[in-house]
N, C-alpha and C positions, 0 to 999 in steps of 0.2 A: 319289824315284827308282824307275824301273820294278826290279821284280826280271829279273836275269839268269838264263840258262837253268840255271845251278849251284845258285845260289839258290831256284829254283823246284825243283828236283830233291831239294836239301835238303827244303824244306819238306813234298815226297811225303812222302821218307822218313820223317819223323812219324808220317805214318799206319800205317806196318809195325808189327806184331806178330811174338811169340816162335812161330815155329810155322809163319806163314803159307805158301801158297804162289802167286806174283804173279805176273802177266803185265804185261810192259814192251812195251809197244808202238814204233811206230819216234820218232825226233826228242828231243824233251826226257825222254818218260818212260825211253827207256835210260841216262839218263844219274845214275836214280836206284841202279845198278847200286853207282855209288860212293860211295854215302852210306849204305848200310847200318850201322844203330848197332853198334857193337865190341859182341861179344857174342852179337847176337841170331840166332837161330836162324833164316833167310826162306830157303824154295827160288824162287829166281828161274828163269822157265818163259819160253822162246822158243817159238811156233809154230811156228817149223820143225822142232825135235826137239828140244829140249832142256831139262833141267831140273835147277838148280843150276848157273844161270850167275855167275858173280865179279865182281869189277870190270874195265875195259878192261885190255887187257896192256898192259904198258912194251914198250921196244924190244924187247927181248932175249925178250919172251915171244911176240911174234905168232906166231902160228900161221893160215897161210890157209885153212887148210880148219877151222877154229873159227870159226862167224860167229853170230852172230843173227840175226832175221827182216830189217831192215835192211841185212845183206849185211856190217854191222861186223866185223871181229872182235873174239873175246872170251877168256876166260879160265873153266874151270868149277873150281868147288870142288869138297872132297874131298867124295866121294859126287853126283858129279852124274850123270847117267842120258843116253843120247842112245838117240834111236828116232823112228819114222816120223813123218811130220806127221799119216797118217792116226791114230795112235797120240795126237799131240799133242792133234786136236781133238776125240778123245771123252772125252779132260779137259775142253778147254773147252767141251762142250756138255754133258758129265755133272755142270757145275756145281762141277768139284774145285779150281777156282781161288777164293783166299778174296777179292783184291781185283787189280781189271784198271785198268791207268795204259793212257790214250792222247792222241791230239791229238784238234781237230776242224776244221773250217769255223767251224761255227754249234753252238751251245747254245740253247734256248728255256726256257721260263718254266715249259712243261708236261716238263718232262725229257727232250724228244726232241734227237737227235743229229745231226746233217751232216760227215759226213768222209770222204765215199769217190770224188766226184767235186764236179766243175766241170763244169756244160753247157758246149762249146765247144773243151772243153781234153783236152787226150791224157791217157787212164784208162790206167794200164798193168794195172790191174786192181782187181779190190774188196776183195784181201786179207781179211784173218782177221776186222776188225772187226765186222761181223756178227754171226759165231758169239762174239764176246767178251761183247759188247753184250744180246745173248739168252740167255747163257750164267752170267755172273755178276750177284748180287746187291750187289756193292761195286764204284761204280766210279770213276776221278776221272781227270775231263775237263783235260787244262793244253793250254791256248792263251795267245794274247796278246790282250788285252782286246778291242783294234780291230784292225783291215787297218793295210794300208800309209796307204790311204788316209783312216783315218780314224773307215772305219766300223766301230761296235759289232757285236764279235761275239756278244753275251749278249742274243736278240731274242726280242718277243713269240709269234713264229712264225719258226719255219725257213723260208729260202727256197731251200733246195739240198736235192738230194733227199735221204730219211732216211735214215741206217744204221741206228738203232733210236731206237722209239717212248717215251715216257714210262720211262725205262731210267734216268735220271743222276740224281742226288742232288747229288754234289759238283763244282765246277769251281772251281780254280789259275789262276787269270791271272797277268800279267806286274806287275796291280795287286790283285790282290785274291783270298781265298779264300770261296766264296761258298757257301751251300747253297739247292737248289728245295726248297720248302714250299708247297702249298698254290696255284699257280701264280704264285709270285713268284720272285725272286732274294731270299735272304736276305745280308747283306752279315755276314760274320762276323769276318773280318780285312784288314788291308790291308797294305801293301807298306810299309816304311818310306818316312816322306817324301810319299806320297802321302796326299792329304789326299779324309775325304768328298766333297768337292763335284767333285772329279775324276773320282772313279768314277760319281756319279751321272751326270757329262754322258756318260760315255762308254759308260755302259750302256742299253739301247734299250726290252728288255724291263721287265716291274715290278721296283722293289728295295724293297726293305723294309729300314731302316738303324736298329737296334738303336740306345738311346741311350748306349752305350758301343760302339764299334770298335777294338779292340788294332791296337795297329801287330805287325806280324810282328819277329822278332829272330833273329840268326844270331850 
């Protein structure tokens, strides 16, 4: 079975550190807001000003003028900080973010990224991903494998235009956690239930398939 977007969210969340401080982009990475491990120390950073954001509120906690970059509302913990976005992005361009979650279009084989437009289709804008993508050294791409239709989003070459260039290391699928090496997909983990032969067909670009693959667990 594909993982769901909680599942996939969970499994970010592994990759936090005691200390860090993250940038959650919009879609499945905000949703890693809720799976911070009890304990650990993460300032969670919105683009639009914020830093030390919590998990989503319950009812009784919404707050409308509390949002994220997203337009969600949210919750900040104790010691969280709000200031300008010009303020925000010379964190993210001075490199003070330790690891940046986003979506994409397209991943390719050489680490470049597709996520800010579709030829044809209304851009409401280019958003932050840019200045993330250029900005950090940790970054982890979660999409879902293929489109609606089928096709592989993990290709030899991007065919939508770039956000950034040879930038990604790690990508989170719906089937798989995968790292680029060397111009390949390396295949590192997969989805419970989902078997190798599956992610091979549905991967476009090269894989490289380690002769042990753990299933993920939750």
């Amino acid at each position: 079975m594909a993982l769901t977007r909680e599942q996939m969210a969970q499994r970010v969340a592994r990759e936090l550190k005691d200390g860090y401080y993250v940038n959650l982009g919009i879609g499945i990475p905000t949703l890693v807001a809720n799976y911070v491990p009890e304990g650990m120390d993460v300032m969670l950073q919105s683009e639009n000003g914020l830093l030390g954001m919590g998990a989503f509120p319950g009812e009784d906690e919404v707050d409308a003028d509390m949002i994220n970059a997203g337009k969600q509302t949210v919750t900040a913990r104790p010691g969280a900080s709000i200031f300008s976005s010009a303020e925000s992005f010379a964190m993210i361009r001075g490199g003070h973010v330790d690891l940046t979650v986003l979506g994409a279009f397209e991943v390719d084989v050489e680490g470049n990224i597709a996520s800010w437009m579709i030829p044809g289709k209304l851009v409401k804008g280019m958003g932050g991903a840019m200045d993330l993508v250029a900005g950090a050294d940790n970054i982890i791409v979660t999409m879902t494998h293929a489109s609606r239709d089928g096709e592989s989003k993990l290709l030899a070459r991007c065919s939508l235009p770039l956000t950034g260039a040879g930038c990604i290391r790690k990508v989170l699928t719906d089937l798989a956690y995968l790292e680029i090496e060397s111009g390949a997909f390396v295949l590192r983990e997969r989805a419970p239930g989902v078997s190798v032969e599956e992610i091979v067909a549905r991967t476009a670009g090269k894989l490289v398939v380690p002769g042990q693959v753990p299933e993920m667990s939750f």
